[in-house]
Every structure is written in structure tokens, then in C-alpha cells.
C-alpha positions, -999 to +999 in steps of 0.1 A: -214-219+353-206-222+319-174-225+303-155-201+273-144-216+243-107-205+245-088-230+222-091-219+187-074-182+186-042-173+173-013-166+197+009-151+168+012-111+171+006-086+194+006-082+232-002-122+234+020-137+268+024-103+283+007-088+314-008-049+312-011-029+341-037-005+348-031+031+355-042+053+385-063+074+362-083+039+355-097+043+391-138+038+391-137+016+365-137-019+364-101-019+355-091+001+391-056-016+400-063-045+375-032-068+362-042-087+333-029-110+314-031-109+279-038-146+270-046-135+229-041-104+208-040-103+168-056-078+144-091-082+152-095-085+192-073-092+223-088-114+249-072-111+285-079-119+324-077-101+355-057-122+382-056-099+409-087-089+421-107-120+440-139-115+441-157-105+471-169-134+494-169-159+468-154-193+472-143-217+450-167-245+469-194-220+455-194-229+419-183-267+422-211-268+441-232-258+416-215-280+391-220-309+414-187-314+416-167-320+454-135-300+465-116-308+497-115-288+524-088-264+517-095-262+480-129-255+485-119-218+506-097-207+480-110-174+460-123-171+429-112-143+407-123-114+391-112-114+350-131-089+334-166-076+329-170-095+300-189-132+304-187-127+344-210-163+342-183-180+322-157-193+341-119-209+334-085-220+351-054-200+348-027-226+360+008-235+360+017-259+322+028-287+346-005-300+342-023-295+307-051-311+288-062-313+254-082-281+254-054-260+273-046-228+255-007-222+262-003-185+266+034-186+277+058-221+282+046-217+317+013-205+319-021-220+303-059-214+305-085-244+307-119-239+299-137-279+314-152-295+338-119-315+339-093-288+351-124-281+378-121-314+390-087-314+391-083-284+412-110-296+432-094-327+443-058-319+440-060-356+417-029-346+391-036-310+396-012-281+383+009-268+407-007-233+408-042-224+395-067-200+400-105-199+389-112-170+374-147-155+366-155-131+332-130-117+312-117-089+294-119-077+253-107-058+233-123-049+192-093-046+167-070-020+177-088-010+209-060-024+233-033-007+214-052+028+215-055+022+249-016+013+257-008+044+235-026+067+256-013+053+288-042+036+302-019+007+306+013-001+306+032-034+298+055-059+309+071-098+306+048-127+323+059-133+352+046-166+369+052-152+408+028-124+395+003-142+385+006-172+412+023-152+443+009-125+468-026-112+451-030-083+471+007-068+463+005-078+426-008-043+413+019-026+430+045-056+422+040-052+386+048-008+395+084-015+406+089-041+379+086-013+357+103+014+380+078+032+396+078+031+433+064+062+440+031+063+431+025+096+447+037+105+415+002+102+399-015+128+426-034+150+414-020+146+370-047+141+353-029+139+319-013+100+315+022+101+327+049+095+303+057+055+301+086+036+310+088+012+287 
């Protein structure tokens, strides 16, 4: 598993610190009921990760195994996540800013991404260990412009970090996000084919 180098891109503009969420219309894509957070954005890319979609019998134990490096019990059984079909090899930690290293890109006061062996090993051990952190597998990009084109047209929509989002119930994030933004009803979406008008 290699690891991307995250440290060196500006935070200063843009959808930077916020989460997007995906769009019914998105479904059969690799984006189907995706929340992402958008960890950079400025005039030339946007670099985010999927936290919501573990991937499919995978195991943490699974990759510190093959980085020879040994997890206890419990951590060893906790899911590794899906971030994007972009570098699906590369691998980093999303995790609570309790805990931070050098190399630790803040994305919000609360939430940072760590991209070494280190923030494995913490994780692994639970040896001064964030609070909350995931592993998360790939991730998603945009060229310049691309993610605003895309919010524009309603493929996603947008809203504030939340850490319980990121860190709470997985499987009811997608539909979490929804009713953060208002919409509970998502039979709303049968059968439209045209993006729906957005919230926010």
C-alpha cells in the first residue's frame, strides 16, 4: 500500500472543509450515495474522500498485514473505506485533530488526513491514537472547475463538516447528510430525471 502525498496543497478557496453529497441521478456510478469530503479545492483541482462506503469484505488487518505492521484484535476488524476511484492502492487516515503529526493536512479545526506509516501504527495499536479514524482507500479529483460544474448542475449538493458524519453511523450517513439539508423524502427523486432544484 502506498501512501499519497497530501501535505503541500492549499486550503485557501473553494469548497475546502465542506462535505458534498451525491445525488440520486449519480446512481451506477462510483459516486452512488457517496458523502465526500472535500479535504482541498482551489482554481486548479479539488481533491476529496468518500467516508461512507466501506469496502466490501476488506479489513483493516488486511493492509497492516501487508505493511508488516500488527493491529489488536478489535482494530484489526474494523473496515476500510472506499474514497474515490482515483489511486484505489494509495491509502490514508481521516481522523479526529486530537491526535496529529507533522505530515497531517488540517481540513477543518477538527478533522485531519495522514498519509504514514505512523498514523497506521497508531490506529493499529490504539498507542496515542486519535479518538476517531478511518482508513480510507483511493480518492476522488476534480481538474479546475470540474467540481463547481458539477455542483451547478446538481450532481451534488453541499453542506458544513460535520464530525458525527464523518465518524458516526456509516450506513445512515448518505441519508443523514439528506435531512441536514431538508430533504426527507426522497421519493421525491422517482422517476425526475432533470436535477432537482437545490436547497442551499
Amino acid at each position: 500500500m502506498a501512501l499519497p502525498d497530501v501535505t503541500d496543497i492549499d486550503l485557501s478557496s473553494g469548497f475546502s472543509g465542506k462535505i458534498i453529497v451525491a445525488m440520486p441521478h449519480l446512481a451506477d456510478t462510483p459516486f452512488e450515495q457517496a458523502v465526500c469530503l472535500i479535504c482541498t479545492h482551489d482554481d486548479d483541482h479539488a481533491f476529496g474522500v468518500i467516508f461512507n462506503k466501506p469496502m466490501k469484505g476488506a479489513k483493516l488487518a488486511d493492509v497492516l498485514q501487508e505493511v508488516g505492521i500488527t493491529s489488536s484484535e478489535t482494530a484489526g476488524r474494523a473496515p476500510i473505506f472506499f474514497g474515490g476511484p482515483v489511486g484505489v492502492e494509495r491509502g490514508a487516515v481521516i481522523h479526529s485533530l486530537d491526535k496529529r503529526w507533522d505530515e497531517t493536512l488540517a481540513i477543518t479545526p477538527e478533522i485531519g488526513l495522514t498519509a504514514t506509516r505512523a498514523a497506521l501504527e497508531a490506529i493499529a495499536t490504539g498507542i496515542d491514537a486519535p479518538r476517531h479514524a478511518s482508513l480510507i482507500m483511493g480518492h476522488s479529483g476534480w481538474s479546475g472547475g470540474q467540481l463547481e460544474n458539477e455542483i451547478k448542475r446538481n450532481d451534488w449538493l453541499s453542506i458544513d463538516t460535520k464530525p458525527e458524519l464523518i465518524f458516526g453511523d456509516h450506513a445512515d450517513a448518505w441519508t443523514s447528510s439528506l435531512n441536514h439539508l431538508g430533504i426527507s423524502d426522497l421519493t421525491m427523486f422517482s422517476g425526475n430525471e432533470q436535477p432537482v432544484p437545490r436547497p442551499n
